[in-house]
C-alpha positions in Angstrom: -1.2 22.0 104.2 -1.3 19.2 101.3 -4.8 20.1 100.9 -4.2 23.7 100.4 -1.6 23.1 97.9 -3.1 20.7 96.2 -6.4 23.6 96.3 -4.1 25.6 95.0 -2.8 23.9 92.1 -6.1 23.0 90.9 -7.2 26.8 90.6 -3.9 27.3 88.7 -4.4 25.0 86.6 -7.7 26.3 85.3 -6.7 29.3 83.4 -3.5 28.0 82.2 -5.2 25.5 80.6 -8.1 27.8 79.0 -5.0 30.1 78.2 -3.7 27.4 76.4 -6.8 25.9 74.8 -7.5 29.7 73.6 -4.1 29.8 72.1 -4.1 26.5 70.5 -7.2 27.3 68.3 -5.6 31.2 67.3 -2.7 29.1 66.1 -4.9 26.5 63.8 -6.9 29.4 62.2 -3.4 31.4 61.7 -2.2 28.3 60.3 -5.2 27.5 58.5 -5.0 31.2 56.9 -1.5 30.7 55.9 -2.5 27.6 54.1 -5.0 29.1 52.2 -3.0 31.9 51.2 -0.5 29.6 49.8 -3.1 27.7 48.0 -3.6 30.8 45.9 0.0 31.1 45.0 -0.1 29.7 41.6 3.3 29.5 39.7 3.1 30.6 35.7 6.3 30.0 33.9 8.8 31.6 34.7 10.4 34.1 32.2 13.4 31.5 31.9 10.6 28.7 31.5 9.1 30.7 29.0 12.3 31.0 26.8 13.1 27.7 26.9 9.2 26.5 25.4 9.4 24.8 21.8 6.3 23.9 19.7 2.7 24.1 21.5 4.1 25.5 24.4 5.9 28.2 22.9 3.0 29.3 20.3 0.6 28.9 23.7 2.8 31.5 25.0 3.3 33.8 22.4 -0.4 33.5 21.7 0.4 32.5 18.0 -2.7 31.0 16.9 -1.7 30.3 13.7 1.1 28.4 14.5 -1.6 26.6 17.2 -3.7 25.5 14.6 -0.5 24.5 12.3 1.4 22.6 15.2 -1.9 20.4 16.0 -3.3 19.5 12.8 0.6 18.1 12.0 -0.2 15.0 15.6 1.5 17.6 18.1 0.0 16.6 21.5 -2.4 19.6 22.5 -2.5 18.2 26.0 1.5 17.8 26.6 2.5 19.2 29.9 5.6 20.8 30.5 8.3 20.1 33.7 5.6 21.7 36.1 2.4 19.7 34.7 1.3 22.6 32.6 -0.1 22.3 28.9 -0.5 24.8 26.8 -4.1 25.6 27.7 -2.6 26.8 31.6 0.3 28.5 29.5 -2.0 30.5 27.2 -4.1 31.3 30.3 -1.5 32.6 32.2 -0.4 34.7 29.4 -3.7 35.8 28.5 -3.8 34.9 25.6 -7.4 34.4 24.4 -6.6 33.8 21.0 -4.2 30.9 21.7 -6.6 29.7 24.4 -9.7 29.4 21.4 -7.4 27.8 18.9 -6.3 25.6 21.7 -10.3 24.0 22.2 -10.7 24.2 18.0 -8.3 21.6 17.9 -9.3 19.7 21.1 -7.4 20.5 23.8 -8.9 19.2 27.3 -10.2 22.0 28.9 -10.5 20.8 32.6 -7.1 19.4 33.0 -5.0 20.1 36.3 -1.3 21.2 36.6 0.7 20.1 39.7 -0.8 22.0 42.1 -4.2 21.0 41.1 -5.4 24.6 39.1 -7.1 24.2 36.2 -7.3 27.5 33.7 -10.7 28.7 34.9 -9.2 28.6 38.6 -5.8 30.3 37.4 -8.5 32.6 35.1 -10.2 33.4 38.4 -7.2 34.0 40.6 -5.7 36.3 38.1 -9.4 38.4 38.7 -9.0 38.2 34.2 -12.6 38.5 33.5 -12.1 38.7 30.0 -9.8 35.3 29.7 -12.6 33.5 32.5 -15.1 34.4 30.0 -13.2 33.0 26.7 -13.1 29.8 28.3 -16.3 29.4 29.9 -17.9 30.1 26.4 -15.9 27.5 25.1 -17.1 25.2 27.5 -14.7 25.0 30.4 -16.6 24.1 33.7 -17.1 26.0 36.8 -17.4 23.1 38.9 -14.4 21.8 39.2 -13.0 21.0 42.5 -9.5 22.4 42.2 -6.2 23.0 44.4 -4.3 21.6 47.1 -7.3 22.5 49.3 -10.0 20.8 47.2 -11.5 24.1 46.9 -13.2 25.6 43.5 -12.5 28.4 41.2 -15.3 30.3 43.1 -13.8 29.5 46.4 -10.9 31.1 45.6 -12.3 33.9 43.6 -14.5 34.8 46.5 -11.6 34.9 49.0 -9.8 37.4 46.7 -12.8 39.5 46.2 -13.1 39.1 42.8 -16.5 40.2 42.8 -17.0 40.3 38.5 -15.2 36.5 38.6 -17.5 35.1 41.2 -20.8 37.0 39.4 -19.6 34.7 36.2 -18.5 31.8 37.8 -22.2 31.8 39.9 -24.0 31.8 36.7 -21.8 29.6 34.9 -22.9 26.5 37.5 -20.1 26.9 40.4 -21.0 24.8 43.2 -22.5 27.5 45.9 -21.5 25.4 49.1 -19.0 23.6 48.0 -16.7 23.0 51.5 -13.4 22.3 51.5 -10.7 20.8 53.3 -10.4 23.8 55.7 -14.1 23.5 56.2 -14.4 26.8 54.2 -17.2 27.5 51.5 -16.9 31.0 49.3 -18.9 32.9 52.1 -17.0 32.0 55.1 -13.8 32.7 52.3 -15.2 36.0 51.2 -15.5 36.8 55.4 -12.8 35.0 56.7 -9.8 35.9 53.9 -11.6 38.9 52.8 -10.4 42.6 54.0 -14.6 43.4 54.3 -13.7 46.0 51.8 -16.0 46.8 48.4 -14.9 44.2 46.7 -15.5 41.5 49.4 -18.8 42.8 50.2 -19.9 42.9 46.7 -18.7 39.4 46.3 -20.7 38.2 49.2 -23.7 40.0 48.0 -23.6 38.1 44.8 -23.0 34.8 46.1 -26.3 35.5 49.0 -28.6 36.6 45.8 -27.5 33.2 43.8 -28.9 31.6 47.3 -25.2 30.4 48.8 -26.0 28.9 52.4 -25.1 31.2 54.7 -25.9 29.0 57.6 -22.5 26.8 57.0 -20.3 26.9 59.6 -16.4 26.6 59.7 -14.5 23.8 61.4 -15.6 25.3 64.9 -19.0 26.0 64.5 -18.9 29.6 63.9 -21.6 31.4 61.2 -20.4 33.2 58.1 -22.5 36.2 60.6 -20.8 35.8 63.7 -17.3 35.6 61.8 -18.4 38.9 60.1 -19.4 40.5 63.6 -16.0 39.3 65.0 -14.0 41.2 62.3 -16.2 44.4 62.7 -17.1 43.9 58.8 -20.5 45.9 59.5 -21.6 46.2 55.9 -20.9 42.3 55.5 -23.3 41.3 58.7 -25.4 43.7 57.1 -25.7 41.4 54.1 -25.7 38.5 56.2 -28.2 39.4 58.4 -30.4 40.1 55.6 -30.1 36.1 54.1 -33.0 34.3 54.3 -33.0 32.3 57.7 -34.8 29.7 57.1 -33.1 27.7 54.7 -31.2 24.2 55.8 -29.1 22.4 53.8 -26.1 20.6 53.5 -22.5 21.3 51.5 -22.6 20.4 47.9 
């Protein structure tokens, strides 16, 4: 009798505990999503914010670049951050204003600096999918290569995961780092599968970042292929692409 309960325990116990093991590692990739997501929520000024700005911050805004050029040749700090760690570089980006952003470098602002969550403008350039701001400040000399975020991520990762196909095509051939991985274990093709919807956009962005020679032999934290993630979603056209990646080269994350 003990040995046919303690038979039957054992058998019990199996499936529970694949059950479990299978629900466990749903859970870290839902969680792992969510995380991700939030790393894209960046926070511009509010429109209270906004009203309350007063010299750089204020021109920055309004995209006055007169009164840019004015403010900083009379000492005011062109790198002065506001409550949230923002200077008026991030302000004029989020505001688009291109004209702000140019008077901004003229007179020396740093270009790569990093608000409190870690963006820089060409990631908040990127995120916003605003080519024509990304390319301002790339011609101005604003790097690509970055590592940026919460997530230690780049402004092509997180292009990539929105599917901002003309951002990543810029980005690529400004320098980004192709296989940059980061803390989720996530490069810009697993982002582009993974985060992606496998819709135009996403395909087109995966397309780009195969031609400029990404690695698409990478895996995620569990050892899955940017190809069998793209099978796994039914994202035909993006194992298409995949499929098609030259299979022979190795390589490690940048």
């Amino acid at each position: 009798m003990a040995n046919r309960v303690q038979s039957s325990r054992a058998i019990n116990h199996f499936p529970v505990s694949r059950v479990l093991q299978r629900f466990a590692r749903a859970a870290v990739c839902g969680f792992a999503l969510i995380a991700c997501a939030s790393s894209m929520a960046q926070v511009p000024p509010s429109a209270a914010e906004a009203a309350r700005y007063t010299g750089l911050h204020a021109a920055a805004h309004k995209g006055d670049a007169a009164q840019v050029a004015k403010l900083a040749a009379g000492g005011a700090n062109v790198n002065a951050r506001d409550p949230y760690g923002r200077t008026p570089l991030h302000v004029a980006t989020f505001a688009r204003q291109g004209e702000a952003i140019r008077a901004l470098a003229k007179a020396g602002a740093d270009l790569g600096l990093l608000e409190n969550d870690r963006y820089d403008a060409v990631t908040i350039a990127a995120v916003a999918d605003d080519e024509k701001t990304l390319r301002i400040l790339l011609s101005l000399g604003a790097s690509a290569k970055l590592v940026t975020s919460r997530y230690d991520g780049t402004a092509l990762i997180a292009a990539a995961h929105l599917g901002h196909d003309g951002v990543v095509k810029q980005l690529i051939a400004a320098g980004a780092p192709l296989d940059h991985v980061n803390n989720l274990h996530w490069t810009a093709v697993i982002e582009a599968v993974v985060l992606g919807n496998g819709g135009p956009r996403h395909v087109e962005t995966l397309r780009a970042l195969v031609a400029a020679g990404a690695n698409t032999r990478l895996t995620d934290r569990q050892g899955n292929t940017p190809l069998t993630l793209a099978k796994a979603r039914g994202y035909r056209e993006m194992a298409q692409v995949l499929d098609a990646a030259p299979k022979t080269r190795e390589g490690k994350p940048n």
